[in-house]
N, C-alpha and C positions, 0 to 999 in steps of 0.2 A: 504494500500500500504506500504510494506516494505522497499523500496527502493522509497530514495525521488529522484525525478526526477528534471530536470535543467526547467530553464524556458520555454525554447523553446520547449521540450516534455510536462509539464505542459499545458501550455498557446495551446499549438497544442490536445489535449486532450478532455480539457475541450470544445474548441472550435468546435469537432467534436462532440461530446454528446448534445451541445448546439443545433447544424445542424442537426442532424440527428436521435437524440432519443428524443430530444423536438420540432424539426421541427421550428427554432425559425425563423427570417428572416431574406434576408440578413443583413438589416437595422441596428437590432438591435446587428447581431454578428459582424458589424464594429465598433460598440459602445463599447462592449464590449471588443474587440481587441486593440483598442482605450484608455480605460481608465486600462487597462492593462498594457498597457507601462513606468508610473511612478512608477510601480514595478519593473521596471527591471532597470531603472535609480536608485534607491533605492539597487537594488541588487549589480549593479555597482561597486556604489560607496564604498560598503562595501566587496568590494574582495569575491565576492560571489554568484552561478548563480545556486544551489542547493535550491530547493524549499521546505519547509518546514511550519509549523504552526506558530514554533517563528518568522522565517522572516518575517508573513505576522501580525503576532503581533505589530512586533517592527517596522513595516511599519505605521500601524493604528496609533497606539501609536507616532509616529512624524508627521503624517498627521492632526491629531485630533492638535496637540501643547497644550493641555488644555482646550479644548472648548469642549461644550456638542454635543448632534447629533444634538440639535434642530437650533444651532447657525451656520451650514452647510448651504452652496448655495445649490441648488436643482443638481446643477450638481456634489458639492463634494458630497453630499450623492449617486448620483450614481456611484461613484469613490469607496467608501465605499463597495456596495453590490458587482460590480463589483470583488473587493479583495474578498469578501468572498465568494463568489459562486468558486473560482479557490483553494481557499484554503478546500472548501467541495470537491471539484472535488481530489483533492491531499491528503485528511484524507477518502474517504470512494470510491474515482472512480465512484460516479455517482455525482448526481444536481436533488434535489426536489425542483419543483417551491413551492415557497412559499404561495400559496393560500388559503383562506380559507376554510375547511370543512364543507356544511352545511349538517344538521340533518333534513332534508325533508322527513322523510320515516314515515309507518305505515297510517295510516289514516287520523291522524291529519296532515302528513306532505303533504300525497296527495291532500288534500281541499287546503293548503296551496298554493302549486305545481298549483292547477288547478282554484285558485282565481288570480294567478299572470300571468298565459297563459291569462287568460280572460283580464288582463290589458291591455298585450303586445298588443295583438287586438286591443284596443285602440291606439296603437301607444305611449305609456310612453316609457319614455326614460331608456333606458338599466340599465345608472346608479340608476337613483329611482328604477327600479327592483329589483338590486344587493342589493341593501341600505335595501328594505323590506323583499327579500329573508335572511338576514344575521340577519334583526330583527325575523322574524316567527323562523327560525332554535334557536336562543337563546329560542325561548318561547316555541320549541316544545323538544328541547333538557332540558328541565327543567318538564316540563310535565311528560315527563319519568322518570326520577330521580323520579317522584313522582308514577311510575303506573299508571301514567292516558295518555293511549294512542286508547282510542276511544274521538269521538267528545260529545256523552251524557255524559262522565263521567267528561266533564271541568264543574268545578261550581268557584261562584265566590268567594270563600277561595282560590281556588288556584289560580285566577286570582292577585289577592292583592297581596298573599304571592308572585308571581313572581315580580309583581312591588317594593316588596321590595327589592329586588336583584338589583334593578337597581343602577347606580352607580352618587349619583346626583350631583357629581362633575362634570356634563358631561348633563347640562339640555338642552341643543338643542337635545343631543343624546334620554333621556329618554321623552321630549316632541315627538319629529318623533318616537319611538317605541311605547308611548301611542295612537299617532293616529293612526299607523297600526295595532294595535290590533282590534282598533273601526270598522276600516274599515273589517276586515276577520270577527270578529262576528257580524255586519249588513249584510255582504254577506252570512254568513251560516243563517241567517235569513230570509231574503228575499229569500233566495233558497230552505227554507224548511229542510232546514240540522237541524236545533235544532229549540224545542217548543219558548221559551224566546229569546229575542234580549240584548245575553250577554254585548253587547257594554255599556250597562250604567254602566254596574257597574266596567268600565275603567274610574276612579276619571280625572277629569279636571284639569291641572296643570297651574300656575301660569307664565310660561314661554311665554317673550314676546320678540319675537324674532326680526329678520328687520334687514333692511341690512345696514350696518356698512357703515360710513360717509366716500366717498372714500378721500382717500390721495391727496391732489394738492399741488404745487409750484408755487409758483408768477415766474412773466419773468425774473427780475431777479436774480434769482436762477436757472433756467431753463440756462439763459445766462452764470452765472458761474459753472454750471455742464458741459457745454458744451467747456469751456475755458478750462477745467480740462484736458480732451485731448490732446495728444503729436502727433498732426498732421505731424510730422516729419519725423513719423514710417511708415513704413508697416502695423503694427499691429494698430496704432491711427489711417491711415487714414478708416480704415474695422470698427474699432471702432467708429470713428464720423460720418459716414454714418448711423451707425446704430442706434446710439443718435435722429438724425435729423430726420431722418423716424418714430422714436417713436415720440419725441416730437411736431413735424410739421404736421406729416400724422396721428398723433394717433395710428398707426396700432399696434397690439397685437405682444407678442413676436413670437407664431407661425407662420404669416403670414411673417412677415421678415425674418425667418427660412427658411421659404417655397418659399421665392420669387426668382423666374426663372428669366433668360433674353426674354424670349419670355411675360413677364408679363410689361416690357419695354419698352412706343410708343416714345421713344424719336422724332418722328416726327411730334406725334402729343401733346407731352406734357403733354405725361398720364401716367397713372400706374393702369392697371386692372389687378387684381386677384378676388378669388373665398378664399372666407374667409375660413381657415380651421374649426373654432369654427360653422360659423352659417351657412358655405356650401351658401350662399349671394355674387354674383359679384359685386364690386363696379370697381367704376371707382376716381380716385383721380388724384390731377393736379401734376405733375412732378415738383414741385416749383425749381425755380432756384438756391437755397440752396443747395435742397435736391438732385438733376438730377447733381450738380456739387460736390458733395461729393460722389456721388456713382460711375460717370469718376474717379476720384483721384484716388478712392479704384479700381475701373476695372483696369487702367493705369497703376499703381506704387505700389500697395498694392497685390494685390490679386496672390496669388500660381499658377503656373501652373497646370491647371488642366482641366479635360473632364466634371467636373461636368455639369449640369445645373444648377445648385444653384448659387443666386450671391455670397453669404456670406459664407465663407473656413474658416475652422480649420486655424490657424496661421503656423502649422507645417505640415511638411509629415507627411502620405497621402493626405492634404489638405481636407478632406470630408466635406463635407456641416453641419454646422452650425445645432444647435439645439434647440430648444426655453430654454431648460436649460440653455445652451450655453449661449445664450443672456441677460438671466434674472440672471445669476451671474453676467453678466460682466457689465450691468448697476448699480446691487449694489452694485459695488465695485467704480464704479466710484461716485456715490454718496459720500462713506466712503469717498475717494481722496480728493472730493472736499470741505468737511468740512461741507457740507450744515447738519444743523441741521434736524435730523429724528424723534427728538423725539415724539412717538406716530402715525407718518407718517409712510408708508408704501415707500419703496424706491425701487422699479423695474419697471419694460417695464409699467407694468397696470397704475402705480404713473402718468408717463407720459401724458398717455393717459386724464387719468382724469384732469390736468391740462392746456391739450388742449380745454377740454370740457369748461372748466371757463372762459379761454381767449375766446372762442366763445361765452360765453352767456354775458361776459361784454363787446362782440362786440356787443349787441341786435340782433344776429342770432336768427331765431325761431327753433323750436324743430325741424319740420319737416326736417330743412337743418343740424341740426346737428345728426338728425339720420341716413341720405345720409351717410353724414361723415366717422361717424362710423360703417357703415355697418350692422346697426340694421335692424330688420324685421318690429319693431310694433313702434311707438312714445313712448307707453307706457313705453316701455324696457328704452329710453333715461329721462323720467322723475325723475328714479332714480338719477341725476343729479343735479336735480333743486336745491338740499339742499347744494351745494357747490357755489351758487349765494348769497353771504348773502346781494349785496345790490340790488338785486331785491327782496329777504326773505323781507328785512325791509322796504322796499316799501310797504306791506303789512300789516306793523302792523297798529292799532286801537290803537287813544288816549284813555287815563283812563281818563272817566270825575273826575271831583273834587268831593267833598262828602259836600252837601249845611251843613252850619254851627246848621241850626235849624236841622238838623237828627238826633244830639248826644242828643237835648231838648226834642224830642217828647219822648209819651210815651211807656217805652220800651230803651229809648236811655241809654247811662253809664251813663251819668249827669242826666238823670231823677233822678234817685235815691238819687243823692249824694244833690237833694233841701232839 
């Protein structure tokens, strides 16, 4: 494009290519439109409504202030891709989604292809799909680089030589890619596809993985996260509503997102929704906390608006709330209130699990706090248990003492030293 365009041609542009040659939803082009607009407060304020690269440069470049990507809420990083997709729209007039490429073709990529249909059958979940699909494409796109693009000509040289590519900075990555290799050559074995059961000679790796000790807060700390709030506001009273729904109700940043007024029994003192994550109805009590922080924010806080959603954007349009949305604005209030993070994790999930502790140092059994939580199986809440450390130490075993005549006998240290 030769001629740069103003914002409002830009921004109207990109937004149609978004609609109509990506088919994107409305959902996601409000989001977009949305985080859009502190570029133009940006352009603003700089005497300037012509859209260009450096603008969107010298935009990034005060947004970032010195920080890495990685030290970004999940919603300024979408703030981030947002500028950059309007600024590819404004250097070339189109938008390539950014997705990955895979190399599924030729024969090896078809077994590939049609061991991963056979999963789906099973009902695996999309994402492990993707995860295996992206690990086979790395191994069949290296294959070829080598000429071996039939299934007899894989041997185990070049099985090795691929794993040494692998990047072991990254061993949860090359543990899950060792075992999906095991699994495709036990399947072309078991099918008949190849003489030998290539799988053995996928080396066993030393990676021991497990899931990470979650994050909790004593009460209080929970008590002064919550004090951090300027209930004053408009903006505080939407913000301690949604404090107290995390830390009271446990519930996940998506389902706060997602919470309607018709998800609201105020007559009977409840709150049922349909979990987004586990698609699980629960039902949860309306606590009187929590049922009068969420009138505040209805009453005196919340935008005029048609939404359904309880929880609005702070500004015009008002739109409903995002679990990014949410899970910035709990870690921010964290940072506010001073509470030390170190090594902690500090968003919607923190919460949660600190509900989980205050439950199990009430002697709640598993059963009721997997109600709670909206889990499917007990199983799923026991990951839990390890954030009880004084029911943990209820469990240890004294060390007997070591009798005095065992260093005597023979074989003991003092034997020797008669």
């Amino acid at each position: 494009m030769q001629n740069r365009p103003n914002y409002t041609d830009a921004t109207l542009g990109a937004y149609g290519y978004l609609k109509d040659r990506l088919d994107y939803k409305s959902v996601t082009l409000r989001h977009y439109r949305r985080r859009w607009l502190p570029l133009k407060d940006f352009m603003e304020a700089n005497g300037t409504m012509e859209l260009d690269p450096m603008v969107c440069q010298d935009y990034l470049i005060r947004f970032y202030n010195g920080r890495s990507h990685r030290d970004l809420t999940e919603n300024e990083k979408l703030i981030v891709k947002a500028v950059s997709v309007l600024n590819e729209f404004v250097e070339t007039g189109q938008i390539i989604p950014k997705r990955k490429i895979l190399h599924l073709d030729g024969e090896i990529g078809t077994a590939m292809k049609d061991f991963l249909e056979s999963k789906a059958v099973l009902k695996v979940k999309k994402n492990t799909l993707d995860k295996n699909a992206s690990h086979y494409s790395t191994f069949n796109l290296f294959l070829a680089s080598r000429g071996i693009r039939k299934i007899d000509d894989i041997d185990p040289r070049s099985i090795l030589d691929f794993i040494g590519t692998l990047d072991i900075r990254h061993p949860a990555k090359t543990h899950d890619t060792l075992a999906d290799l095991r699994l495709f050559f036990s399947h072309l074995f078991d099918t008949g596809s190849t003489v030998q059961n290539l799988s053995q000679y996928v080396p066993a790796d030393n990676y021991r993985g497990g899931p990470r000790l979650p994050s909790r807060y004593n009460e209080s700390e929970i008590i002064s996260l919550l004090a951090t709030v300027d209930r004053g506001t408009k903006l505080g009273k939407r913000d301690y509503a949604i404090l107290v729904m995390a830390a009271r109700l446990g519930l996940r940043a998506s389902d706060i997102a997602r919470l309607e007024f018709s998800n609201l029994h105020w007559e009977n003192g409840t709150i049922t929704l349909t979990q987004f994550k586990t698609q699980k109805t629960i039902t949860l009590p309306l606590l009187p906390n929590v049922g009068n922080a969420i009138l505040a924010y209805i009453q005196y806080g919340r935008g005029i608006s048609d939404e359904k959603n309880v929880f609005l954007q702070a500004v015009h349009p008002y739109m409903a709330m995002t679990p990014q949305n949410i899970s910035g604005m709990v870690q921010r209030y964290f940072k506010k209130s001073g509470i030390s993070a170190k090594d902690r994790r500090h968003g919607c999930h923190a919460l949660r699990h600190s509900l989980v502790k205050e439950l199990l140092g009430q002697g709640r059994p598993l059963p009721v706090i997997t109600e709670i939580l909206g889990h499917r199986h007990v199983d799923s809440a026991r990951y839990y248990i390890h954030i009880d450390e004084t029911k943990l130490r209820q469990c240890t075993l004294d060390v007997p003492g070591v009798p005095a005549g065992f260093y005597r006998q023979e074989g003991g240290v003092s034997f020797y030293e008669r």
